[in-house]
C-alpha positions as CSV (number, residue, x, y, z in Angstrom):
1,X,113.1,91.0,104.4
2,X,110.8,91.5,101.3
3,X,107.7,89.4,100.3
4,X,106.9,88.5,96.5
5,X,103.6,87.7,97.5
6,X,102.4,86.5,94.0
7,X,104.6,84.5,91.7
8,X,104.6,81.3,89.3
9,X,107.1,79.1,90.4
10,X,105.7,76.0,88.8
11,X,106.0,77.4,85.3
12,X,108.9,76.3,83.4
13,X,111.2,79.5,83.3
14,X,111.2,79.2,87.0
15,X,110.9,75.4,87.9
16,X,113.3,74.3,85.6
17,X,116.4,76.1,87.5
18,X,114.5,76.5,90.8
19,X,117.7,75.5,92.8
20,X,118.6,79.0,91.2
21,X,116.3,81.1,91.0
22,X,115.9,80.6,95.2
23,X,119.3,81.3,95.6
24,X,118.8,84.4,93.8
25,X,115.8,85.8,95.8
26,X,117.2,84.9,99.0
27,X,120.2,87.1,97.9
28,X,118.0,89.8,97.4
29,X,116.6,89.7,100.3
30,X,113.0,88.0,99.3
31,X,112.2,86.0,102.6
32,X,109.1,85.0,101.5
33,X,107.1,84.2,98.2
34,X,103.6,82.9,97.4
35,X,103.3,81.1,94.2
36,X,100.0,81.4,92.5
37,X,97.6,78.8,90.8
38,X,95.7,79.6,88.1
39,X,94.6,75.9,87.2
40,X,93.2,73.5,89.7
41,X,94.6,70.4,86.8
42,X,97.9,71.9,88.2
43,X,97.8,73.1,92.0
44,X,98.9,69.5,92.6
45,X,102.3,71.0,91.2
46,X,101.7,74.3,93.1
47,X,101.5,72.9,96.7
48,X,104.2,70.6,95.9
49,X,106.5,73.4,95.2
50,X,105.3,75.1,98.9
51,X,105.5,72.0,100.7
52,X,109.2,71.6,99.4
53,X,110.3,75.2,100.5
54,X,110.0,76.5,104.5
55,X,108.9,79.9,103.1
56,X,107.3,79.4,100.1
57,X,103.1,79.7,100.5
58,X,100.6,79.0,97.9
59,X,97.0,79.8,96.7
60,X,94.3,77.5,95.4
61,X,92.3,78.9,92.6
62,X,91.4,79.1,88.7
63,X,92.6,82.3,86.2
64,X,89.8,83.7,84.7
65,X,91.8,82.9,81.2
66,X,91.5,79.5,82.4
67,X,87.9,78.5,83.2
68,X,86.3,77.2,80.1
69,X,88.9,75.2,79.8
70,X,89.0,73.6,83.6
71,X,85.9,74.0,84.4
72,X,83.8,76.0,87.1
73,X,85.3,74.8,90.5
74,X,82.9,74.4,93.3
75,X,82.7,76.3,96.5
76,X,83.3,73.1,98.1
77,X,86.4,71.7,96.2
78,X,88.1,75.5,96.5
79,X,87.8,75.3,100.3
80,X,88.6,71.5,100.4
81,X,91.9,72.3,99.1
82,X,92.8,75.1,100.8
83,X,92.6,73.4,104.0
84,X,96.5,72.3,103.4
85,X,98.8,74.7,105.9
86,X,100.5,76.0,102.5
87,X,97.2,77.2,101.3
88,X,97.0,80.8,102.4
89,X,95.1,82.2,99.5
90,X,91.9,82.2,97.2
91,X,92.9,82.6,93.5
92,X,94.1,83.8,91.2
93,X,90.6,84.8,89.8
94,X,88.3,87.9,88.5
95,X,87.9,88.9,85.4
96,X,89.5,89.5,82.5
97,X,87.7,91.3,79.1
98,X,91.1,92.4,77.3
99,X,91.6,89.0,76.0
100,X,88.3,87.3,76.9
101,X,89.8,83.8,76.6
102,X,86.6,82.3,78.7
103,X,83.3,83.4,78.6
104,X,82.7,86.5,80.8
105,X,79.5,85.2,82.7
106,X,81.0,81.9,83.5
107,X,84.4,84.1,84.7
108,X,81.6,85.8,86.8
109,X,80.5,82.7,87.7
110,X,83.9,81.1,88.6
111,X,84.6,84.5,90.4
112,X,81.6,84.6,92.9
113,X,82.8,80.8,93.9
114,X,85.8,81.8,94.6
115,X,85.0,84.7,96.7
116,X,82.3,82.4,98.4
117,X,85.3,80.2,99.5
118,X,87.6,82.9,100.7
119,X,84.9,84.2,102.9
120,X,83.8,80.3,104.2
121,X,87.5,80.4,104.6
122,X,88.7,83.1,105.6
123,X,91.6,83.3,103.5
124,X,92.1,86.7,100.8
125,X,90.6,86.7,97.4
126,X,93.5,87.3,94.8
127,X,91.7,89.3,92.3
128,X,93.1,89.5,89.1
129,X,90.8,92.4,86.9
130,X,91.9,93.8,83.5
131,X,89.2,95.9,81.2
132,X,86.5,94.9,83.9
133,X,86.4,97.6,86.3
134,X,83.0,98.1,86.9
135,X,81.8,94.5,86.6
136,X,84.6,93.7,89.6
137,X,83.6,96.5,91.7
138,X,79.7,95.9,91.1
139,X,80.5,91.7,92.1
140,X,82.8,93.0,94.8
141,X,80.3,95.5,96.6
142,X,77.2,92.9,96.2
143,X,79.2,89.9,97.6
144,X,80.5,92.2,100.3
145,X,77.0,93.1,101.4
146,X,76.5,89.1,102.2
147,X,79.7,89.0,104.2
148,X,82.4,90.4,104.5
149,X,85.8,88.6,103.0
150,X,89.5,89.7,102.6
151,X,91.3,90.7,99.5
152,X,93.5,91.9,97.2
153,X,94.0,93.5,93.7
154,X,97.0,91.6,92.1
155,X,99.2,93.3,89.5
156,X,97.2,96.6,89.7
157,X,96.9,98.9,86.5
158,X,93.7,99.8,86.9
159,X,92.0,103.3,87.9
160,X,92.3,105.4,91.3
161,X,88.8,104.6,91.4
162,X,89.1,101.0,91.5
163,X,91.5,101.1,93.6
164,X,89.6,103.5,96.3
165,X,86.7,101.5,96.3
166,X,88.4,98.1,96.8
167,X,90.7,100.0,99.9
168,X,87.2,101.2,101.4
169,X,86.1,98.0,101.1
170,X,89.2,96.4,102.9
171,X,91.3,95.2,100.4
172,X,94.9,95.5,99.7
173,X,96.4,96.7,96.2
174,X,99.5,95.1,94.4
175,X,102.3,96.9,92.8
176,X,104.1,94.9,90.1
177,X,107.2,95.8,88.0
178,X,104.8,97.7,85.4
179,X,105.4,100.4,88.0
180,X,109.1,100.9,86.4
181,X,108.3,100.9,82.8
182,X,108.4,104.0,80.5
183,X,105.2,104.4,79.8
184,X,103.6,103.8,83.2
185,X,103.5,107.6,84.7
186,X,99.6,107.4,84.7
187,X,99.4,104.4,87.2
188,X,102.1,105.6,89.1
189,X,100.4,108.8,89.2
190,X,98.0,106.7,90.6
191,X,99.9,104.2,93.1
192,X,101.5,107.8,95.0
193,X,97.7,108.7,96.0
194,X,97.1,105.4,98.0
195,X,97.9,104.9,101.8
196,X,101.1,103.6,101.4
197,X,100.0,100.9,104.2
198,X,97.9,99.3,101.9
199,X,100.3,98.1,99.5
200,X,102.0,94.9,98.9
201,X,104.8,94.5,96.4
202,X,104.6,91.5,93.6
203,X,106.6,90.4,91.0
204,X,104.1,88.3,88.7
205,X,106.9,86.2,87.9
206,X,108.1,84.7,85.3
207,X,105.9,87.4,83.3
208,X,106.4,91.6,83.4
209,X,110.2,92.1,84.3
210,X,110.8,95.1,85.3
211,X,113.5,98.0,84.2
212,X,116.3,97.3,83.8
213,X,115.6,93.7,83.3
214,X,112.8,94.4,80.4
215,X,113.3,91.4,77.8
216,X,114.2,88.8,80.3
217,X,112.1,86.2,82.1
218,X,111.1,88.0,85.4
219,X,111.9,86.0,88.6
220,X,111.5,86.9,92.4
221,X,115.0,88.4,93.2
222,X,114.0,91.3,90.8
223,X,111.3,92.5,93.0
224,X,114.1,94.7,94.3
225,X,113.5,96.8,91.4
226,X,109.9,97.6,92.1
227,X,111.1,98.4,95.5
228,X,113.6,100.9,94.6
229,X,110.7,102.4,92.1
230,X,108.3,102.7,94.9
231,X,110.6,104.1,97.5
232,X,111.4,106.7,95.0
233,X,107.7,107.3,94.4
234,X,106.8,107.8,98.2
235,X,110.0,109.5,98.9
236,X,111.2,106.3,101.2
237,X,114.2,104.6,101.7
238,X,113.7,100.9,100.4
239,X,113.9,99.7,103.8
240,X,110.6,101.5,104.4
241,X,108.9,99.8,101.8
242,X,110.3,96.2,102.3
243,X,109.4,96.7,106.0
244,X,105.8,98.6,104.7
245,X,104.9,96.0,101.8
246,X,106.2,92.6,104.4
247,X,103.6,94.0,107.4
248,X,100.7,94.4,104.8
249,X,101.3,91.0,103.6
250,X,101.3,89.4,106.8
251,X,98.2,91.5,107.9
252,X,96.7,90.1,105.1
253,X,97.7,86.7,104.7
254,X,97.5,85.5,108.4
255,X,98.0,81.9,108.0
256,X,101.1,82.9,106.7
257,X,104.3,82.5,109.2
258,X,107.1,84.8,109.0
C-alpha cells in the first residue's frame, strides 16, 4: 500500500469523475489519500468527501494564496473544526512570495494561527513555502521555542537547508511528482541527502503530473510515478519506498487509521 498524503479531491478535475479516479488509485495500489483544504468557505466540501470514503482523511486550513480573500481564521475556529475524526491535519498554510496573492504579514499572520492550532491540537502543520525560506524557518524556529508541534513541508522544492532545519526540528518533508521532471536534478540532488525515513510521498493532485503524464490533470493513481523516481534515487525497490513513505505518514498523522 502507498499513501497520497496531500491531494485536492474536491476540485473539479477530480470530483467530477470521483467514481473514477478511486478506482484508479486503488488499482495502483494508493490505500490511503488525504485531501487538502485550502479555503475554510469550502472544507464543508472537503470533509464531505472524507466522510464519504473509509480511507480518505482530510485537513482543515487556509492557502496562503487564499487569505485576503477568506479571511484570517481564528485559533479557535481551526481547532473547532478539526475536532471531526476525518480531520487529521492543520493546513494547507505558510507562505507563499512567488506569487504574493495575499499580503505577506497577514500570510504570516494566518500562518502563526495555524500552527497555534496544530500544537493545541496536536495534529501536523501542512506547510506549504515557496520563495520564503527564511521567513518560514525564522516563524518555524520561534513558534517551536513556545511548544513544540508536528509538521511537514508539502510539495518540497526548496533548499537542503530548509529542509535540514525543518528535519532537526521534527518535521517530515514531501516529495511530489516535480521529482520526475527534466529540469529537477537540483532538488533531487537535494531529496537523495535526506534520511530516507523522513519522507512522505504526495501527489498535489489535480496540479504537477508527473513524467510521463506531463500535460494531463494529475490524479492520485500516478503517485506510482514518483515512487518509481524515488526508488531509483535511493537505489530501492518501490516496495521500499511505499512501505518507507506509508510508515512516515502514519508516524505523522496518528489520528490517521490504516
Amino acid at each position: 500500500m502507498i499513501v497520497d498524503s496531500h491531494c485536492h479531491l474536491n476540485y473539479e478535475e477530480l470530483s467530477s469523475d470521483m467514481e473514477a479516479v478511486m478506482s484508479r488509485a486503488k488499482e495502483a495500489g494508493v490505500g490511503i489519500l488525504q485531501t487538502i483544504s485550502t479555503k475554510i468557505s469550502e472544507f464543508d466540501k472537503v470533509l464531505a468527501i472524507a466522510k464519504a470514503h473509509s480511507n480518505i482523511y482530510c485537513s482543515v486550513g487556509v492557502h496562503p494564496h487564499e487569505v485576503e480573500g477568506e479571511g484570517i481564521v481564528s485559533v479557535d475556529k481551526l481547532v473547532e473544526l478539526s475536532q471531526d475524526e476525518k480531520v487529521i491535519g492543520i493546513g494547507e498554510t505558510g507562505l507563499d512570495y512567488y506569487y504574493e496573492h495575499s499580503n505577506r504579514e497577514v500570510q504570516k499572520e494566518s500562518f502563526k494561527n495555524h500552527i497555534k492550532a496544530s500544537r493545541e491540537t496536536g495534529l501536523p502543520l501542512i506547510v506549504h513555502t515557496r520563495s520564503a525560506d527564511d521567513d518560514t524557518i525564522d516563524i518555524l524556529k520561534a513558534e517551536m521555542n513556545k511548544g513544540a508541534f508536528p509538521g511537514l513541508i508539502h510539495c518540497f522544492t526548496s533548499t537542503e537547508k530548509l529542509a535540514r532545519e525543518c528535519i532537526e526540528m521534527g518535521m517530515y518533508i514531501s516529495v511530489s511528482g516535480i521529482i520526475t521532471f527534466k529540469k529537477a536534478d537540483e532538488l533531487r540532488e537535494t531529496i537523495q541527502k535526506l534520511p530516507l525515513d523522513r519522507l512522505l510521498i504526495e501527489t498535489d493532485s489535480p496540479y504537477l503530473a508527473p513524467s510521463p503524464m506531463r500535460g494531463k490533470p494529475n490524479e492520485p493513481s500516478y503517485i506510482k510515478y514518483t515512487a518509481a523516481k524515488m526508488a531509483e534515487m535511493f537505489g530501492k525497490e518501490v516496495s521500499e519506498i511505499e512501505e518507507s513513505t506509508t510508515k512516515s505518514f502514519f508516524e505523522l498523522f496518528t489520528k490517521a487509521k490504516a
